[in-house]
C-alpha positions as CSV (number, residue, x, y, z in Angstrom):
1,X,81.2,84.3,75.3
2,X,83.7,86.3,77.1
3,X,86.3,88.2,75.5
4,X,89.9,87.6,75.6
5,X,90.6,90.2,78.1
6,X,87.8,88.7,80.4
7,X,89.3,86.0,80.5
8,X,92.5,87.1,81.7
9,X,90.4,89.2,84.4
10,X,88.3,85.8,84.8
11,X,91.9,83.8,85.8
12,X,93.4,86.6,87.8
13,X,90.3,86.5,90.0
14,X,90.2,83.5,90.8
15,X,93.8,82.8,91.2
16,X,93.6,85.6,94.0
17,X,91.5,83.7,95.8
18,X,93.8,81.0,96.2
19,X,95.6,83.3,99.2
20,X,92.4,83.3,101.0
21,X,92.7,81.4,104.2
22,X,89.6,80.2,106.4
23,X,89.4,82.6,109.1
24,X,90.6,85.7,107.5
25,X,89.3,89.0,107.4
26,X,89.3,90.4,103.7
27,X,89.3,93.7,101.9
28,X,87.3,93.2,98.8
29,X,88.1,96.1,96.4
30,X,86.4,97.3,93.5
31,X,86.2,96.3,89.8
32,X,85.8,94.3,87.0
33,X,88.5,91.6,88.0
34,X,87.2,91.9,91.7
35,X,83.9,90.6,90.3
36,X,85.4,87.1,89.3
37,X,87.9,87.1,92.7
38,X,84.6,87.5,94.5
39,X,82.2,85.0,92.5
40,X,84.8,82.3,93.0
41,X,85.0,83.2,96.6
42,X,81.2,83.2,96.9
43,X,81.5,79.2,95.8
44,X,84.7,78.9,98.8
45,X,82.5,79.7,101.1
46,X,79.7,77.6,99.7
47,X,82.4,75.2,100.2
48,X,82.7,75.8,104.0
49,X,85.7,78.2,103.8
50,X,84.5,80.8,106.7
51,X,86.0,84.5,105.8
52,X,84.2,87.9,105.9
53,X,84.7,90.8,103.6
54,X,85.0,94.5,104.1
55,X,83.5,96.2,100.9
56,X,85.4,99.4,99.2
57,X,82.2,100.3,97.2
58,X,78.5,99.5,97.0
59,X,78.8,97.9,93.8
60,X,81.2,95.4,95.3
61,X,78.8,94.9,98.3
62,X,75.7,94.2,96.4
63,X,78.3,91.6,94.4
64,X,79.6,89.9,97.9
65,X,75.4,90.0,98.7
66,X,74.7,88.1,95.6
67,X,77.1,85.4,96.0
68,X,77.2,84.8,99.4
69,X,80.1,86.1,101.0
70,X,79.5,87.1,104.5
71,X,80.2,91.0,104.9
72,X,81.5,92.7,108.0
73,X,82.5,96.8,108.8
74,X,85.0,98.8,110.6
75,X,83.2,99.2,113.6
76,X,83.8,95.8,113.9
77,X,87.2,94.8,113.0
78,X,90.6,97.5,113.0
79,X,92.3,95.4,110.8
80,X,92.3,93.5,107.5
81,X,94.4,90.0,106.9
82,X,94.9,90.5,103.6
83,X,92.8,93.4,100.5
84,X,92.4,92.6,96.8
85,X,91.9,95.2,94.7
86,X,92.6,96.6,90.7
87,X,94.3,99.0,89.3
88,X,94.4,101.2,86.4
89,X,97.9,101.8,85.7
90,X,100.8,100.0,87.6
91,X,104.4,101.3,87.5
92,X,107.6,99.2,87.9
93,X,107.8,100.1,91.7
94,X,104.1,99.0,92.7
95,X,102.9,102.4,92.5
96,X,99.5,102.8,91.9
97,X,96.3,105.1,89.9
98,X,93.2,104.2,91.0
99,X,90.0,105.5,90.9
100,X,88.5,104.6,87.4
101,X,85.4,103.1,88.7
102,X,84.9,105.8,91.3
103,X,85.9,104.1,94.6
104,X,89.4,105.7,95.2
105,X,88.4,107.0,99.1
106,X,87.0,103.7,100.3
107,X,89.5,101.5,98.3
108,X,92.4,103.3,100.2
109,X,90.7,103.0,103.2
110,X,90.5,99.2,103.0
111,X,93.6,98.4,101.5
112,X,95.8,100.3,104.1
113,X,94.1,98.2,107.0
114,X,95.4,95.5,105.6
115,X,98.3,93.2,106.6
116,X,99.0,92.2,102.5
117,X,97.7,94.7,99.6
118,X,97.4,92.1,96.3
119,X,97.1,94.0,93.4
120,X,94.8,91.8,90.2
121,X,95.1,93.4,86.4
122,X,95.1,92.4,83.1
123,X,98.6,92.9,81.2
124,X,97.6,95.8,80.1
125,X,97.7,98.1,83.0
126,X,101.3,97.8,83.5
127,X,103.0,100.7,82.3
128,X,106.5,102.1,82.5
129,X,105.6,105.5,84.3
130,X,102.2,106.5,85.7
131,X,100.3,109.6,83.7
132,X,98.5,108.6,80.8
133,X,95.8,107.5,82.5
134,X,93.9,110.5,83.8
135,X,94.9,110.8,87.6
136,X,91.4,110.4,89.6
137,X,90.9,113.0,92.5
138,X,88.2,113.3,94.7
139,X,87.0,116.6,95.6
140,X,84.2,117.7,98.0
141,X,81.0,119.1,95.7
142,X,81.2,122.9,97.3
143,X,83.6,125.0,95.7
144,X,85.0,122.3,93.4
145,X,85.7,124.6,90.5
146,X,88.0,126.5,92.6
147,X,89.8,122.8,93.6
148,X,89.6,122.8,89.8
149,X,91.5,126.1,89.4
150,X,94.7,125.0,91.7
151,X,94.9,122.2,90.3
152,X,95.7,123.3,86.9
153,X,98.8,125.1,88.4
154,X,100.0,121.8,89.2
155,X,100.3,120.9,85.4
156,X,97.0,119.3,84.8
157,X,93.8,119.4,82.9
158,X,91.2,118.5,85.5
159,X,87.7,117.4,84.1
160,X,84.6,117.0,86.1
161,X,83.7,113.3,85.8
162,X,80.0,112.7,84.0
163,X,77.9,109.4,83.8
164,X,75.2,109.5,81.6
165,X,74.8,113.0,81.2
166,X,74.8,113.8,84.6
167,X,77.6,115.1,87.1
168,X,78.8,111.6,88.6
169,X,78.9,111.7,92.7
170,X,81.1,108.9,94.3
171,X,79.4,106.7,97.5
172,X,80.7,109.4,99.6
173,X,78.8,112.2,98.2
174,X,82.2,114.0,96.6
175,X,82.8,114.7,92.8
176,X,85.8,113.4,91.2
177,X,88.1,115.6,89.0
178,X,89.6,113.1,86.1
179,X,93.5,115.0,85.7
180,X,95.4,114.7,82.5
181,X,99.1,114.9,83.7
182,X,100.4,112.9,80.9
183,X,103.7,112.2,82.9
184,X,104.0,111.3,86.9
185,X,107.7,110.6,88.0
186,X,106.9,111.6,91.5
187,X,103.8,109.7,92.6
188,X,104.8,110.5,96.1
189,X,105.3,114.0,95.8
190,X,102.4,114.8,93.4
191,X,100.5,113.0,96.2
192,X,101.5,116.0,98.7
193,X,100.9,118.3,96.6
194,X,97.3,117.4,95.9
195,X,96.4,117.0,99.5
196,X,97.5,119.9,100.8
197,X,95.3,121.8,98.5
198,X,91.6,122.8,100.1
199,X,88.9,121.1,98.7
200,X,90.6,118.0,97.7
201,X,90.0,114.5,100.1
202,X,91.9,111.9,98.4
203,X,93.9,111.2,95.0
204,X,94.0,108.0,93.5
205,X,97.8,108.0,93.9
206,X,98.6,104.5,96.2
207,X,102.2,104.0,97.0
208,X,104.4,101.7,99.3
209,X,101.1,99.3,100.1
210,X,101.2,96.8,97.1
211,X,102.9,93.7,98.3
212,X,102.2,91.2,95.3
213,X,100.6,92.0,91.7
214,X,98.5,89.2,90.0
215,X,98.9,89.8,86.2
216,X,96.5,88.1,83.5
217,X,98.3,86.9,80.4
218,X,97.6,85.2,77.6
219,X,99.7,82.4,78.9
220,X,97.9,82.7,82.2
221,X,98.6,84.6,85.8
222,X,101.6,86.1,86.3
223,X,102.8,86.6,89.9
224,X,104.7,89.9,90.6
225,X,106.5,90.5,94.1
226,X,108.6,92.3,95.7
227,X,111.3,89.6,94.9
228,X,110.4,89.4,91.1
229,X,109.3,92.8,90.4
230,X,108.1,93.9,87.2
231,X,111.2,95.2,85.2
């Protein structure tokens, strides 16, 4: 029995899939809405539909492996038709955290290859300002309390992400630093910021790439453009 906010993720999934095209060339992000996109698009393809999928995560591979949707790699293809992918907070202007499930690098990766960036989420990662979620940012593993220390003088409360116990290490090899910033009214320019600082390879800070948000409601999907934006 799935729970109510399953469900919602259930819908949004598969709704997403309705932009699919035969022929295209997808980015399949990561996540627990991803997993529905992808197990309806497993039956498309079952259905003749011929796509293939770049993967932003080994999680969402082995999920594309298990239902059958063909997988291809950037040694192969430059660009992307179109990249689904969640979020963990969205603002009013499209902007972006990412990162909860670890995938940040590779999500960005994928997502800016591709010709349209559709965003799927339940209803309740829309928020007003980006902030309370803790900002993910991935740092390499040497030196990383250092990375730690400057970034604290930005205004943050960095925390080494665990799993289980153990110090969790992303498909890259990197740690991520979970930051408490409470408040982010500059995505762009905290972005900067946090790059230009040794140590650091990506923050889970996406901006101007979201063309269309797929919002799960209790009334059903909700579709958020550029032309019907969120406020």
């Amino acid at each position: 029995m799935l729970s109510d906010v399953d469900l919602k993720k259930k819908a949004v999934g598969e709704k997403a899939v309705e932009d699919i095209q035969d022929g295209m060339t997808i980015g399949l992000g990561s996540g627990s809405t991803v997993y529905w996109m992808l197990k309806r698009l497993g039956e498309k393809v079952q259905e003749g539909i011929k796509v293939s999928g770049v993967p932003s995560s080994v999680r969402t591979e082995n999920w594309a492996k298990e239902f059958g949707v063909p997988l291809t790699d950037f040694s192969e293809v430059n660009r992307l038709d179109l990249a689904i992918d969640g979020a963990d907070e969205i603002d009013p202007n499209f902007n972006l955290i990412k990162g909860g499930g670890g995938s940040l690098l590779r999500e960005k990766i994928v997502n800016q290859a591709a010709d349209r960036f559709v965003v799927v989420a339940d209803e309740s990662k829309l928020v007003e300002e980006l902030g309370a979620f803790p900002l993910p940012i991935e740092v390499v593993q040497f030196g990383w309390e250092l990375t730690a220390k400057h970034l604290e003088s930005l205004g943050c409360n960095p925390e080494l992400r665990k799993k289980d116990g153990d110090v969790f290490v992303t498909n890259n090899q990197n740690y991520i630093l979970d930051c408490q910033f409470n408040s982010i009214t500059e995505p762009e320019k905290l972005h900067e910021e946090i790059k230009s600082l040794v140590g650091v390879v990506e923050t889970g800070l996406f901006f101007n790439m979201t063309n269309q948000v797929l919002i799960g409601e209790e009334q059903g999907v909700k579709v958020l453009s550029r032309d019907n934006p969120i406020g």
